[in-house]
C-alpha positions in Angstrom: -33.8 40.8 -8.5 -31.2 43.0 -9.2 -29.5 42.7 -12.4 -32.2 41.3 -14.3 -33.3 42.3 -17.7 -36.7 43.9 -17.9 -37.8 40.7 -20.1 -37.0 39.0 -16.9 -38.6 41.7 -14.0 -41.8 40.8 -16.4 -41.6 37.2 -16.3 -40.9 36.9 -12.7 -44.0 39.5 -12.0 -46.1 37.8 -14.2 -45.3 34.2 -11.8 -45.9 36.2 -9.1 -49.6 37.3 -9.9 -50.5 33.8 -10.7 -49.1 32.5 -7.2 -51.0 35.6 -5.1 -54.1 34.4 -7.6 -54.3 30.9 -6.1 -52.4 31.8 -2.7 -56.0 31.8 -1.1 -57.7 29.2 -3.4 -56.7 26.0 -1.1 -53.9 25.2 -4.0 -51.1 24.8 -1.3 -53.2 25.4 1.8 -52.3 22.3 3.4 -54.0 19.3 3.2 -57.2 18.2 5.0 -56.9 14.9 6.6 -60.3 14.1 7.1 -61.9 14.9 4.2 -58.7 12.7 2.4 -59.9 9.8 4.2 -63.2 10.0 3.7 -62.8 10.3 0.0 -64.3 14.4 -0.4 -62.7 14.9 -3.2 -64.8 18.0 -4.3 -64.1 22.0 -3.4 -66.7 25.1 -3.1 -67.3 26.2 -6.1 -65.8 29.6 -7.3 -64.4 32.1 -9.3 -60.2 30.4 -9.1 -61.8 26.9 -9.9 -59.2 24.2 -10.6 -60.5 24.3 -14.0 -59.3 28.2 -14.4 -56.5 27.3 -12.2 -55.1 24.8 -15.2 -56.3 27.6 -18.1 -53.9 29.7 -16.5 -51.2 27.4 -16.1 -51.3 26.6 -19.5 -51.7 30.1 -20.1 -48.0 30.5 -18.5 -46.3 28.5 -21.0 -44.0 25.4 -21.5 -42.7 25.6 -18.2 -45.9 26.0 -16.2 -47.4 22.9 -18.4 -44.6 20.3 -17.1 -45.5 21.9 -13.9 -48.7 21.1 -14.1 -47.7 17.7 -15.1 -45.8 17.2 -12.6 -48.0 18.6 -9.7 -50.8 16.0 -10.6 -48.0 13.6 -8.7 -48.0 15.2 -5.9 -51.3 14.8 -3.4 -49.2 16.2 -0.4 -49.3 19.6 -1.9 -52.4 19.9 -3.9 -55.8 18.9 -2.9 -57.9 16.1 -4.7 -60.3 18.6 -7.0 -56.9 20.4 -8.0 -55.1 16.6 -8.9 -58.5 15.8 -11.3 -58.1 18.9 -13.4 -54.5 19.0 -13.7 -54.7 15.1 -14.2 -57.1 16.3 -17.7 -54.2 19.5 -18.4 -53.8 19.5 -22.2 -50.5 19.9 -24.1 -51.4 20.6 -27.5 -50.7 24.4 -28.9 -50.5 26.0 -32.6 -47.8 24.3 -34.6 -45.2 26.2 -35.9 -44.8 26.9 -39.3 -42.7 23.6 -41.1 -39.9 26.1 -42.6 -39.0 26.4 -38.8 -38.7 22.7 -38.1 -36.8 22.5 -41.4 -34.1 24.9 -39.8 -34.0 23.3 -36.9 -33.6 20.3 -38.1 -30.8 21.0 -40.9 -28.8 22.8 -37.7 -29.0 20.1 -35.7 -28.3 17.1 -38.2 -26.2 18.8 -40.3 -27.7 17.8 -43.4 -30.8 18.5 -45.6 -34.0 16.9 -45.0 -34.5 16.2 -48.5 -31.0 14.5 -48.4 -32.3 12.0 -45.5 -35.7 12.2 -46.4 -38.0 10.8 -49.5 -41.2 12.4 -47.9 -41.7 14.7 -44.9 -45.6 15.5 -44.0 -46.0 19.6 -43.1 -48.8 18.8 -41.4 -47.8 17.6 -37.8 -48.9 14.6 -35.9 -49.1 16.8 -32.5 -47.9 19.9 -31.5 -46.9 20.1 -28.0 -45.7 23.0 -26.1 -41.9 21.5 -26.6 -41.7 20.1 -29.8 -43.4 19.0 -32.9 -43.9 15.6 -34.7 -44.0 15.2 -38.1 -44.2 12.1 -40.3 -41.8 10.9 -42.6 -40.2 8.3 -45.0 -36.7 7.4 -45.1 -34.6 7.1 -48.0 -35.3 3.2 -47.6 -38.7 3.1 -47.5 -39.2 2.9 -43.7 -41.9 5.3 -41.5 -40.6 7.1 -39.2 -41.6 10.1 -36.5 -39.5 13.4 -36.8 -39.6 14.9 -33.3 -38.4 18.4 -33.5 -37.8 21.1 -30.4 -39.2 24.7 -30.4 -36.8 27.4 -31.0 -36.1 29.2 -27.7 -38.1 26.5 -25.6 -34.7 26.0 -23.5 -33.7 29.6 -22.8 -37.5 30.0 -21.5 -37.6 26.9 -19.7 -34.3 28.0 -18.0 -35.0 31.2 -16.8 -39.0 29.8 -15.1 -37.1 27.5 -13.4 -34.5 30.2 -12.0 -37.6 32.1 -10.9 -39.1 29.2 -9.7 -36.1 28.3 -7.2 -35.7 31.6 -5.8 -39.8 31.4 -4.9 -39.3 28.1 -3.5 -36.3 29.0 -1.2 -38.3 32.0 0.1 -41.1 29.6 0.9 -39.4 27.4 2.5 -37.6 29.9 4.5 -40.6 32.3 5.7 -43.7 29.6 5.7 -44.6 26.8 7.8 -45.8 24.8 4.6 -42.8 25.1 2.6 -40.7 23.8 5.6 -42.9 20.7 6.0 -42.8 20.1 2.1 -39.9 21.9 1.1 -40.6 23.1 -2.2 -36.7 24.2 -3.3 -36.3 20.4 -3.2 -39.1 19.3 -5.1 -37.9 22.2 -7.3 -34.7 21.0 -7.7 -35.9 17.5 -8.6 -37.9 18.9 -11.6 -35.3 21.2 -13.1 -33.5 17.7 -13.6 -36.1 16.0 -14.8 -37.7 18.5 -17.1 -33.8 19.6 -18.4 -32.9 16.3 -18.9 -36.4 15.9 -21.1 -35.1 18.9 -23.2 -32.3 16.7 -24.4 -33.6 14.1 -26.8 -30.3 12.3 -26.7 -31.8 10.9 -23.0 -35.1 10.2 -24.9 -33.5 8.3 -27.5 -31.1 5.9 -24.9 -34.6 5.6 -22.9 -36.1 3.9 -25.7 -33.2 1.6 -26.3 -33.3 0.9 -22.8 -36.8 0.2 -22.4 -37.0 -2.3 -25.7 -34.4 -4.2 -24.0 -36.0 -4.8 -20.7 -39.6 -5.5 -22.7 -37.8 -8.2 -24.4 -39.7 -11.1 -22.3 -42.6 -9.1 -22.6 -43.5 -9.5 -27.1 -47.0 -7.9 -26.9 -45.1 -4.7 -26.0 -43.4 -2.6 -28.5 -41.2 0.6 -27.8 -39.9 2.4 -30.8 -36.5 2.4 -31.7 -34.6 5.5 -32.5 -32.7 5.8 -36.0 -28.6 6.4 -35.7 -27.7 9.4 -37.2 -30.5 11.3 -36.7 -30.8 12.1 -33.5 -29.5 14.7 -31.3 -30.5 17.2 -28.3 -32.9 18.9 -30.2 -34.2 16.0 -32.7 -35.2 13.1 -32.1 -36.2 10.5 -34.9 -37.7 7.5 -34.3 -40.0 4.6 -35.6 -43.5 5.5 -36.6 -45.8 3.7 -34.2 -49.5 3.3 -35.9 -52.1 2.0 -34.3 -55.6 2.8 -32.3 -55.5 4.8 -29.0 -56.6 2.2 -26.3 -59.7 4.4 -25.4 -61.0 4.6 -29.0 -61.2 0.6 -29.5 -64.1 -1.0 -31.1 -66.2 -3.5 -29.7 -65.1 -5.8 -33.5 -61.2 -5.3 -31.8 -62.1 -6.6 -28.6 -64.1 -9.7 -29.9 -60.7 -10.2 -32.6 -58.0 -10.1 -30.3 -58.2 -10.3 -26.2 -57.1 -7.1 -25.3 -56.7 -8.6 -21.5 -53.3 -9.7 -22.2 -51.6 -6.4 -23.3 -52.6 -5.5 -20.1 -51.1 -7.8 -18.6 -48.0 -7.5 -20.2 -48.1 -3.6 -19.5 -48.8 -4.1 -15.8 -45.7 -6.8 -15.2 -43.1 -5.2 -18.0 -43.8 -1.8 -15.7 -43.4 -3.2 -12.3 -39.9 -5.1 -13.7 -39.4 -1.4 -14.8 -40.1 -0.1 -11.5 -38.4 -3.0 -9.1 -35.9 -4.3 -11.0 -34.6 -2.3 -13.1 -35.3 0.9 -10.6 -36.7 3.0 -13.6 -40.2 4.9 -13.1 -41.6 6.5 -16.0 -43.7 9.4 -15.2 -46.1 9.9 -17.4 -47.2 6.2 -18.7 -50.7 8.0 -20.0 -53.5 6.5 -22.5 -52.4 9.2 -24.8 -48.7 7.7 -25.1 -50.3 4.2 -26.0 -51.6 2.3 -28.9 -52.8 -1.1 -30.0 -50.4 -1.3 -33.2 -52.6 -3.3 -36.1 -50.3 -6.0 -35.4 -51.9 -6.8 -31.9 -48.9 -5.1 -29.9 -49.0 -2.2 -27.2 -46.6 0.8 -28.6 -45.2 2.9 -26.2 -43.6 5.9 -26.8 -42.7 9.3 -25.4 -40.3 7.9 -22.8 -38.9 11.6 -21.6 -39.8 11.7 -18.4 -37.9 8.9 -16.1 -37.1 8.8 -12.7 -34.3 6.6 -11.4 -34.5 4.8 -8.2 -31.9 3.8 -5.8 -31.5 -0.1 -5.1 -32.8 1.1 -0.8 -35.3 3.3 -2.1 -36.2 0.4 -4.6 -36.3 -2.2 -2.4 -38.5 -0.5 0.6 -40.9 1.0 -2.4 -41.2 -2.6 -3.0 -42.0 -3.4 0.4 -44.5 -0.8 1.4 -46.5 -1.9 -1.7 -46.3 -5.6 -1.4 -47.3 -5.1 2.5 -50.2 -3.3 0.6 -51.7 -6.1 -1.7 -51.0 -8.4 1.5 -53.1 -6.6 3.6 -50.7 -5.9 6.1 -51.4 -2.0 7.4 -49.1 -1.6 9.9 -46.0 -2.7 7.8 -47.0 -0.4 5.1 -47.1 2.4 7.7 -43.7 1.3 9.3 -42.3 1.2 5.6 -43.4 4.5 4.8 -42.0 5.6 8.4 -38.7 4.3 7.1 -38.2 5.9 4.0 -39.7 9.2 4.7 -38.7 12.4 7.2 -40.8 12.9 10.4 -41.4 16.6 11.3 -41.1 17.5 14.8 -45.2 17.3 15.4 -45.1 13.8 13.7 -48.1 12.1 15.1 -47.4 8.4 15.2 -50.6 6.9 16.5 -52.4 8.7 14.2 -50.6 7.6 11.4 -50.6 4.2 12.1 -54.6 4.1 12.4 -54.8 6.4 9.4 -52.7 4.0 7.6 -54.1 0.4 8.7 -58.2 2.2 8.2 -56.6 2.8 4.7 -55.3 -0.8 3.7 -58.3 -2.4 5.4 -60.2 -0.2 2.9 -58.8 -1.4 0.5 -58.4 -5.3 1.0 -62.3 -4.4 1.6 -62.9 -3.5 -2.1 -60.1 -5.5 -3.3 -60.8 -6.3 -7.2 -62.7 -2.9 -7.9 -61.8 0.3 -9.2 -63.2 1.5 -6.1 -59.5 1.6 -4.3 -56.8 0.3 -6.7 -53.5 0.4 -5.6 -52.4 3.7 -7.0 -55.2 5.4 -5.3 -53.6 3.6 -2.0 -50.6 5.0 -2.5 -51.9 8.5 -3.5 -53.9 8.5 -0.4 -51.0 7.3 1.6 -49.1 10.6 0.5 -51.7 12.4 1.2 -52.2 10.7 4.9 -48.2 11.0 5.4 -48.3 14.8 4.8 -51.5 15.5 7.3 -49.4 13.4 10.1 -46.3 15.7 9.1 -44.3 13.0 7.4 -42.9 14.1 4.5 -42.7 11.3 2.0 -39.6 11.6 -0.5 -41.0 11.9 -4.1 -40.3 8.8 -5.9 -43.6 7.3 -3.2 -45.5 10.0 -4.9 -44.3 9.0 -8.4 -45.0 5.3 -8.0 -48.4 6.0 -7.2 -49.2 8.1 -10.1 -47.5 5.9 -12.5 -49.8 2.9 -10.8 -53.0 5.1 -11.6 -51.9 5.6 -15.3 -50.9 2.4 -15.8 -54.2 0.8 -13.8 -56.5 3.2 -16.6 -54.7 1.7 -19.6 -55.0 -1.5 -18.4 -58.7 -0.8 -17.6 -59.5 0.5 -21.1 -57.8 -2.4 -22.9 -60.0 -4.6 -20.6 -63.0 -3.6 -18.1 -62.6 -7.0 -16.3 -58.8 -6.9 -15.5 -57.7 -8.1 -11.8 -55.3 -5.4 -11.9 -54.8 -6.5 -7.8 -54.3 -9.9 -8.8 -52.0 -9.4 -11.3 -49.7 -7.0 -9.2 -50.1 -9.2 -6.2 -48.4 -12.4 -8.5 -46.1 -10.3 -10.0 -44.2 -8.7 -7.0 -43.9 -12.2 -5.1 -42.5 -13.1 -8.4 -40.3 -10.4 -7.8 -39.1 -10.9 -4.7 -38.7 -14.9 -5.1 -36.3 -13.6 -7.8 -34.4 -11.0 -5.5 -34.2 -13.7 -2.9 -33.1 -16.0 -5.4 -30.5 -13.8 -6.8 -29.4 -12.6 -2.8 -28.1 -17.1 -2.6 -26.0 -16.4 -6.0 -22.5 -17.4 -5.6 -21.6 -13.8 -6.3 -23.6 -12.4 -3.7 -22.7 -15.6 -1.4 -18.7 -14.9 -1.9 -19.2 -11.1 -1.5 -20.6 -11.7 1.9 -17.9 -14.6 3.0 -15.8 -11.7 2.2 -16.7 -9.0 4.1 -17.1 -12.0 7.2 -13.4 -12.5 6.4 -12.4 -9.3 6.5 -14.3 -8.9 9.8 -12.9 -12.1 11.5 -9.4 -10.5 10.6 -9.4 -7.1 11.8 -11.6 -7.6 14.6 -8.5 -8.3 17.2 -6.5 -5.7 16.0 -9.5 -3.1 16.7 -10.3 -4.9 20.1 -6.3 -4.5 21.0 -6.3 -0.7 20.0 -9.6 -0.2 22.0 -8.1 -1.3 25.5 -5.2 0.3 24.9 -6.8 3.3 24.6 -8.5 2.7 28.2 -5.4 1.5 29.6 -3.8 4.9 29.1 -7.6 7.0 29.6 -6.9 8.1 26.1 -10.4 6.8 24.6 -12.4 9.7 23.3 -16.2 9.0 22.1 -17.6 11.3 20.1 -21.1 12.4 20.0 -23.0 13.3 16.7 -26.0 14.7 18.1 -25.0 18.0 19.1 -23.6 20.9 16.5 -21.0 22.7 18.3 -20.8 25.8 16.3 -24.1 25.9 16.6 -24.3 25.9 20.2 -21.2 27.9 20.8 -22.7 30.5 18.5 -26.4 30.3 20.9 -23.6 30.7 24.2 -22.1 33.9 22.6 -25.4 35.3 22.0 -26.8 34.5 25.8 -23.3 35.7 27.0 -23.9 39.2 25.1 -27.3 39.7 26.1 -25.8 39.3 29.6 -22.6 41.9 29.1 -25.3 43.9 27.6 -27.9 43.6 30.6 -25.2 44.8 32.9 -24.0 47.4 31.0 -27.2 49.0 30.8 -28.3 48.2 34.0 -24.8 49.8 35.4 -25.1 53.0 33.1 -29.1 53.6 34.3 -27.6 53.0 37.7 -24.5 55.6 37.7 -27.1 58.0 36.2 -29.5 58.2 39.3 -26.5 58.1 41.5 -25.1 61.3 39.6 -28.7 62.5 39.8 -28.2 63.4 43.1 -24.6 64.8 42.8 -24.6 68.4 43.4 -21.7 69.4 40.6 -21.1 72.6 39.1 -20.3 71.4 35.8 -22.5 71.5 32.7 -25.7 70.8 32.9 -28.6 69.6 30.4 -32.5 70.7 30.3 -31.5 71.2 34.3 -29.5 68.1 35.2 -26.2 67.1 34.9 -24.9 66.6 32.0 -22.9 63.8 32.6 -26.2 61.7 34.5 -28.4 62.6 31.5 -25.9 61.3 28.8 -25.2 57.9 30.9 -28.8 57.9 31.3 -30.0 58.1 27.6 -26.7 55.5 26.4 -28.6 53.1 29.0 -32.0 53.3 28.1 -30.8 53.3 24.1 -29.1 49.8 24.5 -31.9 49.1 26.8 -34.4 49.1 24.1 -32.2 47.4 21.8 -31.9 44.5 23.5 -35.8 44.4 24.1 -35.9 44.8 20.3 -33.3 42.0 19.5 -35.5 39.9 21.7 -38.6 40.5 20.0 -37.0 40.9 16.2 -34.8 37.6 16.0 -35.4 35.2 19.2 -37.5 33.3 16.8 -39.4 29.8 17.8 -36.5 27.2 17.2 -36.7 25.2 14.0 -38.7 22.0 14.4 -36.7 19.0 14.3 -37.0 16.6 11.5 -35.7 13.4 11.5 -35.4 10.9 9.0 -36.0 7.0 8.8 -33.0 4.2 8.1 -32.9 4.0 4.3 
């Protein structure tokens, strides 16, 4: 830490109090396999209680919030009791006084709000613990929502995650845990995400975005953003009014059948996911709500992971293998796409895994075992077995348990498996459909073409090659500075051996030299110097043995993506 500014010695002490606080509280202990399977979601009771554990998070700041957030993804690295509280972690803190978001908000725009602006309420909508919404009217007459940054939030955020890294690369380097989850990656996954949610211009594209690919989809409304007034630290937008979907009356329900913004929000999120290879992370109740014109607003599009069209298409998969019923393809999928740790255990995986879908073809229907709690549980399975799933599995499954409570409190009844199950083959007819397009037809009579016509050449070239014993092959599997670097060292230890072994050796021999030279403590001097160089390198060796030959690294390989 040296070079840091005492702010930062304090901030950085302060992270590390919390993290001995919960070292012992079974936070990142590891995760029980049995007790995952069997659905014991509960811990002793105690003084760090997951409750107390999310009062101090929150306690922590902006940074530690997101966190929080973002843990509640994650099943491999925190225990179920843990998930449920920081699944209920709250982000509202005391506003900031408007004159503030007046300042920030003339900086940023470059004009007066009074200029833009007929109305602005002082009293926020919400005050978060990285910006405040306030409502407003345009000069035209239109609502909008004024989203406004904190001052400062950015520096802070910046410097927790710089602490943050350095904690997680120590981890990973010095724990068994850390190298099975390695939490410097999963670190450096949310510095992106969480920076890139500090920039409002992202925010702003995302709801563009989004309203495009909701177009077939009319029951779902995303807000647009207003030109002009937007920027990294402000982000205006259209007012979206409505009813929460967990405070609607039973009169709402009987007007207007809430069933089908469900389904509209379960397919228009899958398309999201599958097709478009867009996951939003927090798809929550509280970022919902049944506008009075019978639509489902959604807003608060900050947080999006992108997918990869491999990582896309074995996602899709592992979770259509899933609602088939088919265990041992969702295992091989998750095989596939994830890394397996040196003590991988297969078998056990693959029983883990088919008990698991069997389970839940078993209560298929009920909220019992939805599919996000599948996938959670998977990750949680894959992480007992020593597989370490890569996050976007993890993400996919929280996003299905938001989006399966939404669609649950619009309507009790919902088949959410049904309505997944019809919607992915839908999917997939469509990717199969679109694989025979005469695009995708003349890209591949291409690359046949281009095979067909350099295949001879390449055939030539290879038996010339043998003809002259000139044909190398090369071998990927070995790292030859790494092994020439493990030779020099068992090549040192050697010289070293010998040496010492040789200078103990000349010392007894001179032992029993009568000489009249110099003599130490009663013996030659000469004997007693060779004999104290040789027992000196002696112990060193022993202690270079002991001090560094550590146990080798376990292996980890990773599946075809």
């Amino acid at each position: 830490m040296n070079g840091q500014s005492p702010a930062s010695l304090a901030r950085s002490a302060q992270i590390i109090t919390f993290l001995l606080k919960y070292r012992g509280a079974g936070v990142f202990s590891g995760i029980d396999l049995d007790k995952a399977a069997m659905g014991m979601d509960e811990v002793e009771p105690g003084d760090d209680s997951p409750e107390q554990f999310v009062d101090d998070l929150e306690a922590l700041g902006p940074t530690f919030i997101k966190v929080g957030q973002a843990l509640s993804t994650r099943p491999d690295m925190v225990p179920p009791a843990y998930l449920h509280a920081l699944q209920r972690m709250q982000d509202d803190v005391q506003p900031i006084p408007f004159e503030v978001v007046r300042a920030v908000f003339e900086d940023e725009i470059g004009v007066r709000m009074n200029k833009v602006f007929q109305h602005v309420d002082e009293v926020p909508l919400g005050s978060a613990s990285l910006a405040q919404v306030h409502r407003a009217v345009l000069r035209d007459g239109r609502e909008v929502a004024v989203k406004v940054q904190r001052p400062f939030v950015a520096e802070v955020i910046r410097n927790d995650l710089d602490a943050l890294a350095g904690f997680a690369d120590k981890a990973d380097r010095i724990t068994d845990l850390g190298r099975r989850l390695r939490f410097a990656d999963w670190v450096h996954e949310f510095r992106k995400t969480l920076l890139a949610e500090l920039d409002y211009r992202v925010e702003a594209e995302n709801l563009s975005r989004f309203s495009e690919h909701f177009v077939d989809y009319p029951e779902l409304f995303v807000p647009q953003p207003i030109n002009g007034l937007c920027s990294a630290r402000v982000l205006t937008m259209d007012l979206v009014r409505g009813t929460k979907v967990t405070q609607l009356s039973g009169l709402r329900r009987t007007e207007q059948d809430m069933g089908c913004l469900g389904k509209a929000l379960l397919r228009g999120y899958l398309d999201q996911m599958f097709v478009h290879g867009e996951i939003h992370a927090d798809p929550h109740a509280g970022n919902m709500l049944v506008t009075d014109d019978g639509r489902l607003g959604l807003f608060d599009l900050g947080m999006i992971a992108h997918v990869p069209p491999k990582q896309r298409e074995r996602l899709l998969k592992l979770l259509f293998g899933a609602v088939d019923g088919r265990g041992e393809e969702v295992a091989n999928e998750a095989i596939a796409m994830g890394t397996r740790l040196e003590d991988f255990d297969h078998d056990r995986f693959q029983r883990e895994i088919g008990q698991l879908v069997a389970r839940y073809a078993a209560h298929a229907g009920s909220q019992a075992m939805s599919e996000g709690k599948l996938v959670v549980e998977l990750v949680r399975i894959s992480t007992a077995c020593n597989l370490r799933t890569p996050p976007e599995l993890s993400l996919l499954g929280k996003t299905l348990l938001n989006l399966e409570q939404v669609a649950f409190a619009l309507d009790p009844h919902l088949d959410v498996k049904r309505i997944t199950e019809q919607h992915i083959q839908h999917v997939m007819r469509e990717r199969m459909r679109q694989s025979f397009s005469p695009a995708n037809i003349a890209g591949e009579v291409l690359e046949v073409q281009s095979l067909l016509r350099e295949s001879p050449r390449k055939i030539s070239d290879i038996l010339s090659l043998l003809s002259e014993n000139r044909l190398n092959v090369q071998l990927g599997g070995l790292d030859d500075s790494q092994l020439m670097e493990n030779l020099q060292k068992i090549a040192n230890r050697i010289t070293a051996g010998l040496i010492t072994a040789a200078l103990i050796l000349a010392s007894a021999m001179l032992m029993r030299v009568d000489t009249a030279g110099a003599r130490l403590f009663g013996y030659p001097a000469l004997a007693l110097v060779c004999f104290l160089i040789g027992t000196v390198l002696g112990l060193a060796l022993i202690w270079s043995a002991l001090r560094r030959d550590h146990k080798a690294r376990p292996r980890e390989e990773r599946g075809t993506r």
